[in-house]
TORKOL-4160 file (C-alpha; in steps of 0.2 Angstrom, whole numbers, padded with zeros to 4 digits, m for minus):
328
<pt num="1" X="0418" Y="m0085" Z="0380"/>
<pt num="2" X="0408" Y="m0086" Z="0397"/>
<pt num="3" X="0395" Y="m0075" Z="0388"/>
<pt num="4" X="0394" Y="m0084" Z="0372"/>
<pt num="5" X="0390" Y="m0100" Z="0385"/>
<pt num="6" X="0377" Y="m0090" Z="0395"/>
<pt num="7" X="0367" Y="m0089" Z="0378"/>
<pt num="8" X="0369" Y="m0106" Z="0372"/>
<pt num="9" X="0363" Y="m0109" Z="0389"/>
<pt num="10" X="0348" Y="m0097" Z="0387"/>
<pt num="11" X="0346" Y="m0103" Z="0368"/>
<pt num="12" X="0344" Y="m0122" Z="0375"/>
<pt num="13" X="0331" Y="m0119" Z="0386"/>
<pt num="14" X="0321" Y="m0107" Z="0376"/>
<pt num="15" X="0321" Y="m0123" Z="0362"/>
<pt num="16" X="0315" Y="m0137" Z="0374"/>
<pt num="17" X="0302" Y="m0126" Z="0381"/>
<pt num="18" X="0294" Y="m0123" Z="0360"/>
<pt num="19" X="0296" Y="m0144" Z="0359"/>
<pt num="20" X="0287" Y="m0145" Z="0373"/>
<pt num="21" X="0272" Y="m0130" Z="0368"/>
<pt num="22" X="0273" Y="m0141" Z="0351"/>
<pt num="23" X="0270" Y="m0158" Z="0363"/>
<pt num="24" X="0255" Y="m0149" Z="0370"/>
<pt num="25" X="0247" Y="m0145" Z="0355"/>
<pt num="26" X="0247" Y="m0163" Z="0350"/>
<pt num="27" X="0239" Y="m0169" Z="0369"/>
<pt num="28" X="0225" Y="m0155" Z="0367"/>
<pt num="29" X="0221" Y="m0159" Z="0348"/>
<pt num="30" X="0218" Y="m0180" Z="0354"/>
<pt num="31" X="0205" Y="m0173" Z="0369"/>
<pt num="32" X="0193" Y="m0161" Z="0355"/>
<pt num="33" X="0181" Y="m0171" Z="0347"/>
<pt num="34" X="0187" Y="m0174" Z="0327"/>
<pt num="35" X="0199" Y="m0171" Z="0315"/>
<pt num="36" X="0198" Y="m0162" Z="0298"/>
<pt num="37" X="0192" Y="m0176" Z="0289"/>
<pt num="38" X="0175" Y="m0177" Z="0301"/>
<pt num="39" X="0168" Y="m0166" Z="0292"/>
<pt num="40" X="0166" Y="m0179" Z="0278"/>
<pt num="41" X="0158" Y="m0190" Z="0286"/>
<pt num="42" X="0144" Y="m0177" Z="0287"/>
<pt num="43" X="0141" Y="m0180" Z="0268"/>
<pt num="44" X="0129" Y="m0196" Z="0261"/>
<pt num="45" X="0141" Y="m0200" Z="0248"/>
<pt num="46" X="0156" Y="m0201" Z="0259"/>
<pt num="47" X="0161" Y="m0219" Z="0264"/>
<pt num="48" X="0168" Y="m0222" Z="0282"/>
<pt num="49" X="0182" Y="m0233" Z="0274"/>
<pt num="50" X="0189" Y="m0221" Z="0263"/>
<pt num="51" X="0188" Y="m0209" Z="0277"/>
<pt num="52" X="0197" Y="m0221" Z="0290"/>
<pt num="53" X="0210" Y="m0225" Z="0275"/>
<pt num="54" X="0216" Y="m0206" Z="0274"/>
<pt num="55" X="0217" Y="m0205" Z="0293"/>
<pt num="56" X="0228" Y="m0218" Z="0294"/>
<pt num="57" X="0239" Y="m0211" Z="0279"/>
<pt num="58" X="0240" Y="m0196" Z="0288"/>
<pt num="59" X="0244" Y="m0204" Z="0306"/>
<pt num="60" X="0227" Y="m0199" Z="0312"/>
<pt num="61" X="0223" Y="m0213" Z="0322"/>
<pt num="62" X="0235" Y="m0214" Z="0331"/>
<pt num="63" X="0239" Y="m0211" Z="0348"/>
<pt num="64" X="0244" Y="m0191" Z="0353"/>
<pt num="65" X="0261" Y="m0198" Z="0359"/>
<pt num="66" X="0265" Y="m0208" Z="0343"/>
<pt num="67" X="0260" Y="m0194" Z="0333"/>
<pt num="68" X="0270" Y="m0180" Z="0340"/>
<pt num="69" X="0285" Y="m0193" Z="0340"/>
<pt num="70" X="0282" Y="m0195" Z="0322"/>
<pt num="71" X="0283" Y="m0179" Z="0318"/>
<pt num="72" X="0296" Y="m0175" Z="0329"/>
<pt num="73" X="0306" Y="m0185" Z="0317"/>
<pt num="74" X="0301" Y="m0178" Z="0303"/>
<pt num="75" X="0306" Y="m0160" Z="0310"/>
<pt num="76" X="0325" Y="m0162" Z="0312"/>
<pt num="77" X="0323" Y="m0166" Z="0291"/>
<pt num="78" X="0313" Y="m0149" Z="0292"/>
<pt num="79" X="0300" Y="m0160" Z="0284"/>
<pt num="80" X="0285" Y="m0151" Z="0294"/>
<pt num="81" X="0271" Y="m0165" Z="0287"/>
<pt num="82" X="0258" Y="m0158" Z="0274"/>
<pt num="83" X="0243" Y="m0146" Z="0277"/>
<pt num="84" X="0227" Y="m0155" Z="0276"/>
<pt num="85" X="0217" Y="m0138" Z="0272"/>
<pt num="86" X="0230" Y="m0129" Z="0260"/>
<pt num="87" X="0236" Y="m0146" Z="0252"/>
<pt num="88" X="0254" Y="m0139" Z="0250"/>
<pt num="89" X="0266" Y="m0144" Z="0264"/>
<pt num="90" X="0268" Y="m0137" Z="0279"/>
<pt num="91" X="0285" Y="m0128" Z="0278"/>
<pt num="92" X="0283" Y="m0117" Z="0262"/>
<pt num="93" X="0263" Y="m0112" Z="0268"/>
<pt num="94" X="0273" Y="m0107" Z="0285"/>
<pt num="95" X="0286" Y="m0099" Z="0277"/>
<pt num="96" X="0277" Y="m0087" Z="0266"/>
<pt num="97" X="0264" Y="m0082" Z="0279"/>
<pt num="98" X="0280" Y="m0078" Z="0290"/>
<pt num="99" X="0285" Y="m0068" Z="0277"/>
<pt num="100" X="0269" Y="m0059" Z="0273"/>
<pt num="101" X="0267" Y="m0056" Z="0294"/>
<pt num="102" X="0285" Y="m0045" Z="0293"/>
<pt num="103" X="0277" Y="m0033" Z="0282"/>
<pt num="104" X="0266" Y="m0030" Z="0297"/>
<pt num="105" X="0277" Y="m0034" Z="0311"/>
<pt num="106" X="0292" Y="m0026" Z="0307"/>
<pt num="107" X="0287" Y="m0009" Z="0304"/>
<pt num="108" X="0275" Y="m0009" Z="0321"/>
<pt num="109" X="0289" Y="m0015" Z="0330"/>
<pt num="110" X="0299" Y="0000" Z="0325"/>
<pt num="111" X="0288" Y="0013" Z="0325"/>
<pt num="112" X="0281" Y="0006" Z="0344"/>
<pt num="113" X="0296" Y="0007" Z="0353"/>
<pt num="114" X="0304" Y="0022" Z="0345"/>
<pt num="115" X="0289" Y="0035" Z="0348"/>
<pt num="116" X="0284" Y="0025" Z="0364"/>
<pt num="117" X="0303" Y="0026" Z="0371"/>
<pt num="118" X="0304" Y="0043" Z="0367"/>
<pt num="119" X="0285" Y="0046" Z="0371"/>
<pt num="120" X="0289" Y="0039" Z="0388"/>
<pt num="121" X="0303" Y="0047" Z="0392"/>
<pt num="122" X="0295" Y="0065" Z="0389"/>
<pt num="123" X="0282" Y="0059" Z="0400"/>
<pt num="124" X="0292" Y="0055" Z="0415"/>
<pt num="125" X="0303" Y="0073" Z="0415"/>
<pt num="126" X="0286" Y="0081" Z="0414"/>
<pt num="127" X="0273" Y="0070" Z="0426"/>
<pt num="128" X="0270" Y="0084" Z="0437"/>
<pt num="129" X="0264" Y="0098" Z="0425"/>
<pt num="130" X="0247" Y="0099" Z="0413"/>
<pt num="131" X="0258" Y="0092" Z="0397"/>
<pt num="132" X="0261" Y="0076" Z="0409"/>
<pt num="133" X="0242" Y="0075" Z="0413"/>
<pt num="134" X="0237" Y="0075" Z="0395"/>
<pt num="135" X="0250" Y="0060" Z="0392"/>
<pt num="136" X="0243" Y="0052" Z="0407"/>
<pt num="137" X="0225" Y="0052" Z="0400"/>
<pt num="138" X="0231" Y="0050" Z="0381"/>
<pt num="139" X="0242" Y="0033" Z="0388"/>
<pt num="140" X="0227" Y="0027" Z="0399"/>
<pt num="141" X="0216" Y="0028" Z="0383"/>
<pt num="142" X="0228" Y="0018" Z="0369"/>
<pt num="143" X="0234" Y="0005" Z="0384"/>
<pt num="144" X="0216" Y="0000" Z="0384"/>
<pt num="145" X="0209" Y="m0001" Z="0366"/>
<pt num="146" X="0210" Y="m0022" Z="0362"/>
<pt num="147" X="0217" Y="m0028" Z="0344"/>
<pt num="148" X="0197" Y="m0030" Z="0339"/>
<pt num="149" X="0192" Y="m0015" Z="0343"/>
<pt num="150" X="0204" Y="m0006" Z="0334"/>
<pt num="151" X="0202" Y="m0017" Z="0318"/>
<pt num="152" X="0184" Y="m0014" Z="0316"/>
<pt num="153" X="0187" Y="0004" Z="0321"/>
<pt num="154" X="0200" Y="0006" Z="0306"/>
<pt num="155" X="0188" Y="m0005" Z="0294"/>
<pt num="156" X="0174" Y="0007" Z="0298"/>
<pt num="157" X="0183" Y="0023" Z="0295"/>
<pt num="158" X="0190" Y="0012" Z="0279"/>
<pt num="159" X="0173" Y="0010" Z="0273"/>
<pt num="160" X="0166" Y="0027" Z="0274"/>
<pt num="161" X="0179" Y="0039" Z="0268"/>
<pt num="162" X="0187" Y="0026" Z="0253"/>
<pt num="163" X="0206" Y="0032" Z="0258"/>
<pt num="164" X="0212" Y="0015" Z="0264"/>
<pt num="165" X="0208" Y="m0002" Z="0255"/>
<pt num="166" X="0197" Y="m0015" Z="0266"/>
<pt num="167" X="0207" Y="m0030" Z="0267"/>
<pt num="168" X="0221" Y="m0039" Z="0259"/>
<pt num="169" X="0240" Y="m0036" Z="0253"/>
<pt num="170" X="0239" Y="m0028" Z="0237"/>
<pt num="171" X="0225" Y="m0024" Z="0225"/>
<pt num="172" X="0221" Y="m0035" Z="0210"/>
<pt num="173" X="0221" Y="m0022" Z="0197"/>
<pt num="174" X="0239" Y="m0018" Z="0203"/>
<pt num="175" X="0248" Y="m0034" Z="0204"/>
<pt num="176" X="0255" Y="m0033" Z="0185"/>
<pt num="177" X="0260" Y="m0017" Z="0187"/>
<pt num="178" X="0275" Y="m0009" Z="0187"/>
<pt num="179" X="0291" Y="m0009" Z="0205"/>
<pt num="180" X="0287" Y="0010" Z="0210"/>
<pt num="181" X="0266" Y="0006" Z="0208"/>
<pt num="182" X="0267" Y="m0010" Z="0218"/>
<pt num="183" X="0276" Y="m0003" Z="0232"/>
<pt num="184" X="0266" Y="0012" Z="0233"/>
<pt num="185" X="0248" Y="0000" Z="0233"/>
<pt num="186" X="0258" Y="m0012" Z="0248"/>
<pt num="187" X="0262" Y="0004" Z="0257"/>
<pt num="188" X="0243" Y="0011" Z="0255"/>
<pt num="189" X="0237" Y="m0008" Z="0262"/>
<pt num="190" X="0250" Y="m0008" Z="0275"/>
<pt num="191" X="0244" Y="0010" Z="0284"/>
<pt num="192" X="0228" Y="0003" Z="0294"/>
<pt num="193" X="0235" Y="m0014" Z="0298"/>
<pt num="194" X="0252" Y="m0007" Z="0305"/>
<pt num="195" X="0245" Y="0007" Z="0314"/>
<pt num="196" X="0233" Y="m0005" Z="0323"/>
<pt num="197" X="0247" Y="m0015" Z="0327"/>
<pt num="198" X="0258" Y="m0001" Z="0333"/>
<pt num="199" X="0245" Y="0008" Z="0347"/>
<pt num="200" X="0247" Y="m0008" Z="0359"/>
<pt num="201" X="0264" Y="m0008" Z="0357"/>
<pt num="202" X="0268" Y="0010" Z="0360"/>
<pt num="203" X="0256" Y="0012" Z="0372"/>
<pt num="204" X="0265" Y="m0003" Z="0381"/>
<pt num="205" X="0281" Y="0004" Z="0380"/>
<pt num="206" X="0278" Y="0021" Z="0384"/>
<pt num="207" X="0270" Y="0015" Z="0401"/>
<pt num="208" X="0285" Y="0006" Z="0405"/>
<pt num="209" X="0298" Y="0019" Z="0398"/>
<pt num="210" X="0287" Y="0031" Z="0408"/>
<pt num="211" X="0293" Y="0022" Z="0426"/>
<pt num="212" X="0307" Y="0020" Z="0422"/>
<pt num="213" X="0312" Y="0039" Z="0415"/>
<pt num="214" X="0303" Y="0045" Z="0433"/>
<pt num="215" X="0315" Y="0036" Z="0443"/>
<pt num="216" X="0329" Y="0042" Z="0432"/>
<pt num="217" X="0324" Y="0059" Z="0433"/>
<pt num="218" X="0328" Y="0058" Z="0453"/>
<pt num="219" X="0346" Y="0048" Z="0454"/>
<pt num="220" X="0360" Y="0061" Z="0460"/>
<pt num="221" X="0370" Y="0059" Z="0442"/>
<pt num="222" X="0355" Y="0068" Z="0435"/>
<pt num="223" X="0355" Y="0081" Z="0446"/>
<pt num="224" X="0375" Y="0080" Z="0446"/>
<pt num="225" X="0372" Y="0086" Z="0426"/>
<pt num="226" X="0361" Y="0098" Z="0429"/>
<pt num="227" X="0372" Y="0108" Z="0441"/>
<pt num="228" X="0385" Y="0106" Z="0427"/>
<pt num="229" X="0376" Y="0115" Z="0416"/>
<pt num="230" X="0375" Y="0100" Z="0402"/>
<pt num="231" X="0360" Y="0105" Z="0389"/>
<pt num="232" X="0343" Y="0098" Z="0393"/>
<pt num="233" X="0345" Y="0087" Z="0376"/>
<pt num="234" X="0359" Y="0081" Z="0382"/>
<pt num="235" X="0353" Y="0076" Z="0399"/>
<pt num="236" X="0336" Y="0070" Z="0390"/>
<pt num="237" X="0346" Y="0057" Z="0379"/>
<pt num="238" X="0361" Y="0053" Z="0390"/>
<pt num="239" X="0355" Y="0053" Z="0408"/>
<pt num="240" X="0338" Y="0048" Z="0408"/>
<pt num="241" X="0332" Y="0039" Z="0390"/>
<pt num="242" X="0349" Y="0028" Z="0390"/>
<pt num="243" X="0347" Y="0022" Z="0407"/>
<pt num="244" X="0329" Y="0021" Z="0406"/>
<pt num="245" X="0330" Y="0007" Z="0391"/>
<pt num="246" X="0334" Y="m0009" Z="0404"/>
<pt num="247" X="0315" Y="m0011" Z="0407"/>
<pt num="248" X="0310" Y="m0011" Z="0390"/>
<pt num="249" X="0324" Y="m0020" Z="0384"/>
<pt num="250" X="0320" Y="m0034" Z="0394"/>
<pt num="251" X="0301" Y="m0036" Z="0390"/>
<pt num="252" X="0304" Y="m0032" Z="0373"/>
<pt num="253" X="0308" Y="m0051" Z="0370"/>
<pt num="254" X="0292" Y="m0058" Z="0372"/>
<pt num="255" X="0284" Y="m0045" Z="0362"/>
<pt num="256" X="0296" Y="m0048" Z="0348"/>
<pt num="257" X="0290" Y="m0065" Z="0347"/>
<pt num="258" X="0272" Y="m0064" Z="0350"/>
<pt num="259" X="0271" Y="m0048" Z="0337"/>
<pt num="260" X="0281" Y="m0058" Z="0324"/>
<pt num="261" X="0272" Y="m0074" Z="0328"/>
<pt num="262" X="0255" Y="m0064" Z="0320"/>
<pt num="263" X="0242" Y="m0054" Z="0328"/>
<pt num="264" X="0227" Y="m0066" Z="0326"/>
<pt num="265" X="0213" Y="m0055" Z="0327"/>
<pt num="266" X="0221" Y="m0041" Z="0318"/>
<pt num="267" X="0228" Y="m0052" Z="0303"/>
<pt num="268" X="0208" Y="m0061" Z="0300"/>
<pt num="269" X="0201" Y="m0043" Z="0301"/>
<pt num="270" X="0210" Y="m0036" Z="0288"/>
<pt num="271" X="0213" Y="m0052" Z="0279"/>
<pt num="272" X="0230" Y="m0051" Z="0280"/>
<pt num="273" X="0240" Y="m0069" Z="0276"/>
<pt num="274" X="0249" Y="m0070" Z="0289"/>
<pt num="275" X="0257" Y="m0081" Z="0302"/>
<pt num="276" X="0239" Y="m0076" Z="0313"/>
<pt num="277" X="0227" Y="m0081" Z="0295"/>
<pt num="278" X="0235" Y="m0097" Z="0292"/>
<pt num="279" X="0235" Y="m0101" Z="0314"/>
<pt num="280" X="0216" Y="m0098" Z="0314"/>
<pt num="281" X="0214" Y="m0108" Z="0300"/>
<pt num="282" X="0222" Y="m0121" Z="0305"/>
<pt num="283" X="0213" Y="m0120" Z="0321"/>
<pt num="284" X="0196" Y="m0119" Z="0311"/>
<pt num="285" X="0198" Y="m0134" Z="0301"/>
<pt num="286" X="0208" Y="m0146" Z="0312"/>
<pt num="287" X="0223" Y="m0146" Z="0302"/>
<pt num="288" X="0233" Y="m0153" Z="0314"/>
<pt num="289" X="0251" Y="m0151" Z="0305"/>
<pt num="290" X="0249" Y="m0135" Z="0300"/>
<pt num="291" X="0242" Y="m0130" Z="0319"/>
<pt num="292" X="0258" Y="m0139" Z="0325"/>
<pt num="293" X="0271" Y="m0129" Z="0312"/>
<pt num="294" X="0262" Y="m0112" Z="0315"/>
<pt num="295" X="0264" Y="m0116" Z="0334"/>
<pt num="296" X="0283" Y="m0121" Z="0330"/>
<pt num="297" X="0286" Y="m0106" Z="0320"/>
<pt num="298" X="0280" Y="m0095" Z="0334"/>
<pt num="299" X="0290" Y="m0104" Z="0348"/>
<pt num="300" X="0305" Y="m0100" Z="0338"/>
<pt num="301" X="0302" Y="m0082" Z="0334"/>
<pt num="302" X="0299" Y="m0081" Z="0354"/>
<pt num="303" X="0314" Y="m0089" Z="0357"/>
<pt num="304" X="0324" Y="m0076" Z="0345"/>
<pt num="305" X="0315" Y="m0062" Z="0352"/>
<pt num="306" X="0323" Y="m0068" Z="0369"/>
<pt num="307" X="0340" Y="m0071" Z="0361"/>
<pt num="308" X="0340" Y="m0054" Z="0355"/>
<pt num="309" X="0334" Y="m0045" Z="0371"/>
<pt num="310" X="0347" Y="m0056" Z="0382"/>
<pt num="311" X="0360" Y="m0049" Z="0368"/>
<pt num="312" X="0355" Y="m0030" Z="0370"/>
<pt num="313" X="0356" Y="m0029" Z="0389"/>
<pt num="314" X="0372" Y="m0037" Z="0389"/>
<pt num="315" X="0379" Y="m0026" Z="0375"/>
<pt num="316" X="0369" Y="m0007" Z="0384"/>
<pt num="317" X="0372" Y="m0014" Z="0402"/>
<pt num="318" X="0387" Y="m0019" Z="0411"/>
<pt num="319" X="0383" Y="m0026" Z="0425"/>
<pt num="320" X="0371" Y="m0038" Z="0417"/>
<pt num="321" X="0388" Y="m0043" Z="0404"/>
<pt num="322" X="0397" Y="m0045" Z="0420"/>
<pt num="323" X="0384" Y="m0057" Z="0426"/>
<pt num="324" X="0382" Y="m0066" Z="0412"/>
<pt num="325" X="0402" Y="m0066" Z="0411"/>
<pt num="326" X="0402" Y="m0075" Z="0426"/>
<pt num="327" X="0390" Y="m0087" Z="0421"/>
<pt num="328" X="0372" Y="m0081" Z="0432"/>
């Protein structure tokens, strides 16, 4: 019960804080210059009063403070306003990109920590030798390629050899076709994007799972089952991967959110519609609502990624289910 009130607790925060990244947003859109319709006014047929009607349909002119009440309102009927660019509201737009950001997200996630905890690991028992040296160069390398780099990278290699498409979910000749061909065209898209996206991560984790392995590696149980003459698989998995996990486990929240929340630069590279497309276009065209929901949608997926860490460590880890036990 004690733990089910330490995440409540946790959950409530985590909440106030995206309400008050969606109050920012609405403070910082009032101090830029324009809105999406100020563009009209940059064509001769476009009359001022027309222009000043739709941006008090839409709440425009209002004050920052009145808006994001406004909306506020409107988001505990899950009625997230209307996109100004897409013309479709605000929820279903978010939604599908959400959905379309998964198909990247998900699979990076899983393939990043499973070879980067177990890349790590293996790195950590073997620091001291040439193996570990290589690992150390390999992971100094992938920690340091940025999103962009990567992208283009991919793009090129795309361009030249014709294995990969350039861009997009699926291709057009293939979206009448038949279950088996339309998985096996997602799947051929999917292979540049979600390898882009799982470098960072495993190189990210491996760094940490590293640390943690080489301070394992040296506690007295380890060398306690050595002496026993327990198999080196077993020591590999039981004594030093398992305990090795808290680190990752606990910085895996925020990387939950921020992957699920769509890679920006990756997403407009590749043309992905993602979470990351939709954001920048909000973003380019001053569509306010949809800037706000996208910011929303990612505050939540933050705030389960959190939810979901908290809810490992106390699951693997019994001290920290003691202290939540008792409330800390």
């Amino acid at each position: 019960m004690r733990i089910a009130v330490f995440l409540l607790k946790r959950l409530s925060q985590l909440i106030v804080i995206s309400l008050l990244v969606a109050l920012a947003t609405f403070c910082l859109s009032s101090v830029i210059p324009g809105d999406f319709f100020s563009t009209h006014l940059l064509d001769a047929s476009a009359h001022v009063e027309n222009v000043e009607q739709l941006r008090h349909k839409y709440g425009l002119d209002q004050p920052a403070l009145v808006q994001y009440w406004n909306w506020l309102k409107n988001v505990v009927r899950l009625d997230l306003g209307v996109s100004l660019f897409y013309q479709r509201p605000v929820l279903p737009v978010v939604a599908d990109a959400l959905a379309n950001t998964l198909w990247l997200g998900v699979p990076a996630l899983i393939l990043g920590f499973a070879l980067g905890i177990l890349a790590g690991t293996f790195h950590g028992i073997t620091q001291r030798n040439l193996t570990g040296r290589i690992l150390d160069f390999f992971s100094a390398i992938t920690l340091s390629l940025p999103s962009l780099l990567l992208g283009l990278t991919a793009l090129l290699f795309a361009a030249h050899t014709n294995w990969f498409p350039i861009g997009s979910m699926t291709a057009p000749v293939n979206q009448d076709s038949g279950f088996w061909s339309a998985v096996i065209d997602r799947v051929h898209h999917l292979i540049l994007p979600v390898a882009c996206l799982t470098i960072p991560i495993f190189a990210y984790v491996e760094r940490i799972q590293c640390a943690a392995a080489r301070d394992s590696r040296n506690e007295l149980y380890v060398r306690f089952a050595h002496s026993r003459g327990l198999s080196r698989r077993r020591i590999f998995f039981q004594y030093i991967l398992r305990p090795g996990l808290n680190p990752v486990v606990s910085i895996s929240g925020p990387m939950i959110g921020g992957i699920l929340s769509g890679s920006l630069v990756l997403e407009v590279i590749f043309t992905w519609p993602g979470l990351g497309q939709i954001t920048y276009d909000a973003l380019f065209n001053s569509d306010l609502f949809l800037l706000a929901g996208c910011i929303l949608a990612g505050s939540l997926l933050l705030v389960a990624g959190n939810m979901l860490a908290d809810c490992i460590l106390i699951a693997i880890d019994p001290r920290i289910r003691s202290a939540a036990g008792k409330g800390l």
